[in-house]
N, C-alpha and C positions, 0 to 999 in steps of 0.2 A: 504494500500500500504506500510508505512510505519512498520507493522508489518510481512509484507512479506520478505522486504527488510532486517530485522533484524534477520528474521529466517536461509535467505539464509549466510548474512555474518557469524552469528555464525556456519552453517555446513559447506561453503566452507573460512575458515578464512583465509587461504592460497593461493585465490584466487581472490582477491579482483578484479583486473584488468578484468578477465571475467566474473563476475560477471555486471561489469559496461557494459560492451560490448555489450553481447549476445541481450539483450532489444533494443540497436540499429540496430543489421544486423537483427533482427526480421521483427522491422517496418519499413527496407529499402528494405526485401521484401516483405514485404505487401503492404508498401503507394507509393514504386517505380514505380509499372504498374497506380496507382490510376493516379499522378502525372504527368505521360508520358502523358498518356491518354488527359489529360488535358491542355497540351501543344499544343498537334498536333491538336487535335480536338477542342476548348473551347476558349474561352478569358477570362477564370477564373484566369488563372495565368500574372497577371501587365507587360507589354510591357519593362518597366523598370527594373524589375527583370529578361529578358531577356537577357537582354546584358551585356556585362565582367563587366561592375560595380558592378551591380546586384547581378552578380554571386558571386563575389570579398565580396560582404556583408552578403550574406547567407554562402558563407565560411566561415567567420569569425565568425556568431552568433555559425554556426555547431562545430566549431571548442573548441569555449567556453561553449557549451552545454556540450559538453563533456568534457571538463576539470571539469565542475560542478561534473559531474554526478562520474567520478573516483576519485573526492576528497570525494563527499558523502560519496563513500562503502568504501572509508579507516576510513573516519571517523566516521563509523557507528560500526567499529570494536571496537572501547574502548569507544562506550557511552552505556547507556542502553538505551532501549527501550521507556520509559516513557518521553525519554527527548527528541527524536527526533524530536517528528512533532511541538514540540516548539522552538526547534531551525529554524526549518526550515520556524516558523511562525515568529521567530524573527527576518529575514532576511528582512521584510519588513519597520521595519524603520529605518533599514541603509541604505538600500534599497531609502529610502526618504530623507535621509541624502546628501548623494552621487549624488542624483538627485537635489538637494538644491544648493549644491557646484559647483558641474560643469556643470549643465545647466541650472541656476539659474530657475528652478520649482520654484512653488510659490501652498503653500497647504491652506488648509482651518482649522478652529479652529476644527469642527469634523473628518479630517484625524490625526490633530496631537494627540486630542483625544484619536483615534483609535490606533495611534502607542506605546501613554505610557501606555496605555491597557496591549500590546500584552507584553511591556516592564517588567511591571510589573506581569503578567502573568509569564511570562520565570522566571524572577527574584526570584518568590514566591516557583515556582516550585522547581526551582533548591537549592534552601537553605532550601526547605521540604524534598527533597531526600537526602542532604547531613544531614539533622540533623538525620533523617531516617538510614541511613549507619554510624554513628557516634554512634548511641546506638545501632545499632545492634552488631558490633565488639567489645563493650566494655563487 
């Protein structure tokens, strides 16, 4: 996915904004009829998520999905490729961080584990591609 995504921003790089788009009016017409369907007919979709609050809070995630998603393809413009799906894996322990802070989660010794992992990962990577680009310009 992540290698898709880098192919498209490098040929449309002037584009950024439909780039991020297009993938949403896709799967709103696709999962629209799915979802209707399942309102009228089912009790798949929560009684609570039916009513203005509900609605009021799937705006708001939708809303923030998408501000993700159109910062991604801008910033997928000046990174390379290689470093992407680590950044995007290093969102999970600030991700943990943030969840620490303001609602006070409480993790276990193998999540934090997991997070200096992922930390150290990024870290490694990113100072191999720069030393990487440091000799090759020289």
């Amino acid at each position: 996915n992540n290698v898709f995504v880098k192919t498209m921003t490098n040929a449309f790089a002037n584009y950024p904004y439909f780039i991020g788009e297009m993938p949403i009016l896709v799967y709103m017409l696709v999962f629209f009829p799915v979802v209707w369907y399942k309102i009228l007919r089912t009790n798949d979709i929560h009684a609570e998520l039916r009513t203005l609050r509900g609605k009021r809070w799937i705006l708001c995630m939708a809303l923030f999905d998408q501000l993700a998603d159109v910062l991604m393809i801008y910033g997928t413009n000046g990174t390379r490729g290689v470093l992407i799906p680590l950044f995007v894996q290093g969102v999970v322990p600030f991700t943990m961080v943030f969840s620490i802070v303001f609602f006070g989660r409480r993790y276990k010794l193998p999540h934090y584990t997991g997070a200096v992992i992922v930390l150290c990962g990024v870290a490694l990577s990113a100072l191999t591609q720069h030393d990487v680009d440091t000799h090759n310009t020289a």
